[in-house]
C-alpha positions, -999 to 999 in steps of 0.1 A, spaced: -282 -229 -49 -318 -238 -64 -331 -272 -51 -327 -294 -84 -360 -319 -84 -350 -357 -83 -378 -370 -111 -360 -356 -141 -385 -328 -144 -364 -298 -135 -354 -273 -160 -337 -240 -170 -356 -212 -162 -358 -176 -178 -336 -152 -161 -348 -123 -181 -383 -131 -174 -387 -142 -139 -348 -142 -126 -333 -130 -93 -329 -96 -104 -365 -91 -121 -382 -109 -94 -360 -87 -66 -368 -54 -81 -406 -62 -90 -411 -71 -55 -386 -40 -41 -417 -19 -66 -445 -35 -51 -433 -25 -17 -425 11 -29 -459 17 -46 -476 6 -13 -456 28 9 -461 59 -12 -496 53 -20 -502 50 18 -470 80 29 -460 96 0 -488 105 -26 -468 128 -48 -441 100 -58 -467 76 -66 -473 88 -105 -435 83 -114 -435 51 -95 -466 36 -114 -451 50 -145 -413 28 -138 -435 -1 -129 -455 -7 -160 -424 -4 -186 -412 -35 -165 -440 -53 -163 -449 -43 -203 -412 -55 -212 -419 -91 -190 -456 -96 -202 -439 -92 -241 -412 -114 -233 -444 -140 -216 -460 -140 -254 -433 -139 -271 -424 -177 -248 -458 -191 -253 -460 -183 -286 -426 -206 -292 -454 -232 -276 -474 -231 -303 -451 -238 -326 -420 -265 -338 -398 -239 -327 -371 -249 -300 -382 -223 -272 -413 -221 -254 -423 -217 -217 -436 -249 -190 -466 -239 -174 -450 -235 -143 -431 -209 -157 -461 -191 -170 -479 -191 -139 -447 -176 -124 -446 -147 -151 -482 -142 -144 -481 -141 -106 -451 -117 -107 -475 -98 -130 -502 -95 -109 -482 -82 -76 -481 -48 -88 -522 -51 -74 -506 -44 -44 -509 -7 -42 -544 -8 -44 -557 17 -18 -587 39 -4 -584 60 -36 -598 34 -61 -581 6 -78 -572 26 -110 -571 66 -121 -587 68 -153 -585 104 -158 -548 97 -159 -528 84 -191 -508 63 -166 -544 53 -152 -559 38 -182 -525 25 -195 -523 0 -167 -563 -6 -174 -551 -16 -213 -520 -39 -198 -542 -56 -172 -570 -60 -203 -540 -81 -224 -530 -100 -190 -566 -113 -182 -570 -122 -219 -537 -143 -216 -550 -156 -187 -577 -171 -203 -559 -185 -231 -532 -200 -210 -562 -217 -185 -584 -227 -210 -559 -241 -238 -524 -226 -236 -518 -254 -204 -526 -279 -231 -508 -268 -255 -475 -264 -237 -474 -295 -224 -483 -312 -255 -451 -292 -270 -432 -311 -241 -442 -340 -247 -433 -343 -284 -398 -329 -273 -395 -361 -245 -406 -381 -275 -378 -367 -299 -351 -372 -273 -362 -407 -268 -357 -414 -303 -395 -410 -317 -408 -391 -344 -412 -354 -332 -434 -346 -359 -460 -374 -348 -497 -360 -337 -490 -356 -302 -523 -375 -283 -542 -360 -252 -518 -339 -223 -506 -351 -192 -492 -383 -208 -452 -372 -202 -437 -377 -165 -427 -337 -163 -467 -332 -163 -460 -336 -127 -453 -296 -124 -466 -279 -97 -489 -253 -99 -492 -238 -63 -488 -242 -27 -488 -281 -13 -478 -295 -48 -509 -286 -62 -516 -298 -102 -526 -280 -134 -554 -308 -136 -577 -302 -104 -593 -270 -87 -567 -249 -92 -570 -245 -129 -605 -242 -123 -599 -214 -102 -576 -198 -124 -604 -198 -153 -629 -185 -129 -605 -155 -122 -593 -149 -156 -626 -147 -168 -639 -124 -141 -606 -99 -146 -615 -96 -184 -649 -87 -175 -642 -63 -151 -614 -45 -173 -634 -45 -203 -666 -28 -184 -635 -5 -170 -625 8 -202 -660 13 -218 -666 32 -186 -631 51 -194 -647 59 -227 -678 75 -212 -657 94 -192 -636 105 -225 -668 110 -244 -687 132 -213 -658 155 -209 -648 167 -245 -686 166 -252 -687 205 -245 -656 207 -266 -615 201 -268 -609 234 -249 -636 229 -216 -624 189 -219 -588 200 -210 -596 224 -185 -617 204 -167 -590 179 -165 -566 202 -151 -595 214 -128 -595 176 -113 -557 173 -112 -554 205 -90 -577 185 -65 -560 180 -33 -570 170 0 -560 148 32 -544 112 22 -575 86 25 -566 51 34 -589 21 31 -579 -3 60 -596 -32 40 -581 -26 11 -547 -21 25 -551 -51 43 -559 -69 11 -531 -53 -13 -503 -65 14 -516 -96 16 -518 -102 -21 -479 -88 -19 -471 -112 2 -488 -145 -13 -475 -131 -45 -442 -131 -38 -441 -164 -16 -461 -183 -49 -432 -172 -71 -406 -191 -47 -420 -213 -42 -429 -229 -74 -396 -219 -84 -378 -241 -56 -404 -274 -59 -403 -275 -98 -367 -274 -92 -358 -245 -118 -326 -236 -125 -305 -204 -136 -326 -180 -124 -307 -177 -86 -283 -152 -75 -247 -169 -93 -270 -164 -124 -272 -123 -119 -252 -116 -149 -276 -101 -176 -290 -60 -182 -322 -78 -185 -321 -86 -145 -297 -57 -134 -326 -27 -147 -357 -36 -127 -337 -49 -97 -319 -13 -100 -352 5 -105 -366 -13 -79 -344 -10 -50 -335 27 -60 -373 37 -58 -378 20 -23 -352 33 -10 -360 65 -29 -394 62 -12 -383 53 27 -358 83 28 -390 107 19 -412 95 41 -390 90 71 -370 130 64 -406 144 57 -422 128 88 -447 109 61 -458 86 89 -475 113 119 -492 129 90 -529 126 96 -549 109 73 -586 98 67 -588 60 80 -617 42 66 -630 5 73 -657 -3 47 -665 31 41 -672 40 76 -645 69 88 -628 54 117 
């Protein structure tokens, strides 16, 4: 049972967006991606593959809420909900390793590249205005149901009691350095996909330079590649950690903004029963690999900043 807050500022959640099922099978295909990016190579394509129809099929379902903010209509997303959506988003980061944080001589590659594009761009909407503008759309709807004029121009934000969401860990507001932080990082994540794809397109434009045929060759050439499994302790390090926070972020603002309908009695949609069965199937997919294949003695190339250890 989901703790229900006591200032009136609780509210139903989306199940098909961030509910038990989605959020159980995201996190059961974080954990797989990190185990076969680390054990089992080979199964990491088809992995990477299930991963981003889900997260597509969430991040569609996050615009298509925050665009009901925007509007009169009767939908729409809190920000703690979006943050949520976005941090569930973002765990997928976690299989980040010693090869590189992206293949983008791989369609799967620079498909992820274009989806992470779009979820830095939302990011800075939502930090910069789309905060504002939710809870502007709240407050107009506290206004209705108090017997106001819902059509009235709504003054400045954080005016309604239910502004009081929390935004991180130790009840941490939308008004102070978080939201700072999350426009510093936004920013920084557009940058750095945008320079990724314009390098992408050099990449495009030196390899079919010598013509179609020698530009697909020379991609096969680099897909036949293979060679000992290279892991980046750092790295590795740094994608289970961001696993980790991920996942404890997403409870937790769940359970102190006291949302409801998105717990275990509410596991009754496809929406939550096709990425929590994806998810658990690949893990489990993945452990049975690595432990029958003896994954784990196989020798690898340990790094730690670059130096071979």
């Amino acid at each position: 049972m989901l703790a229900i807050r006591q200032d009136g500022c609780g509210y139903d959640g989306n199940s098909d967006l961030y509910g038990v099922g989605v959020r159980v099978g995201l996190y059961a295909q974080w954990v797989a991606m990190l185990l076969s990016t680390v054990f089992e190579p080979r199964s990491e394509a088809g992995l990477r593959t299930t991963n981003l129809i889900i997260q597509l099929a969430v991040f569609i379902g996050l615009c298509t809420e925050s665009v009901g903010a925007t509007t009169t209509s009767t939908s729409g997303l809190h920000p703690s909900a979006a943050v949520i959506t976005q941090f569930l988003l973002c765990g997928s980061l976690s299989s980040v390793t010693g090869d590189g944080v992206g293949h983008l001589r791989s369609i799967s590659g620079v498909a992820r590249l274009f989806f992470y594009t779009a979820l830095s761009a939302y990011g800075c909407w939502f930090w910069f205005a789309g905060i504002d503008v939710m809870r502007r759309r709240r407050w107009r709807e506290d206004e209705g149901s108090d017997g106001g004029t819902a059509s009235a121009p709504a003054p400045a934000p954080a005016l309604a009691p239910c502004t009081s969401e929390v935004a991180f860990f130790g009840r941490t507001s939308f008004d102070g350095w978080f939201r700072v932080l999350g426009k510093i990082l936004s920013v920084l994540g557009l940058v750095v996909c945008v320079a990724l794809v314009a390098y992408w397109v050099y990449l495009l434009v030196t390899r079919f330079r010598p013509g179609i045929g020698r530009g697909l060759a020379a991609g096969n050439a680099h897909g036949n590649k293979k060679g000992r499994p290279r892991i980046e302790l750092a790295l590795l390090a740094l994608s289970a950690g961001l696993l980790v926070l991920s996942a404890m972020t997403v409870e937790y603002l769940i359970r102190v903004n006291g949302v409801q309908k998105v717990g275990r009695a509410d596991l009754d949609s496809v929406g939550q029963l096709i990425p929590l069965i994806a998810g658990c199937m690949g893990a489990a997919l993945v452990a049975w690999r690595i432990v029958m294949r003896g994954k784990v003695l196989k020798k690898r190339c340990v790094f730690l900043f670059g130096f071979h250890l």
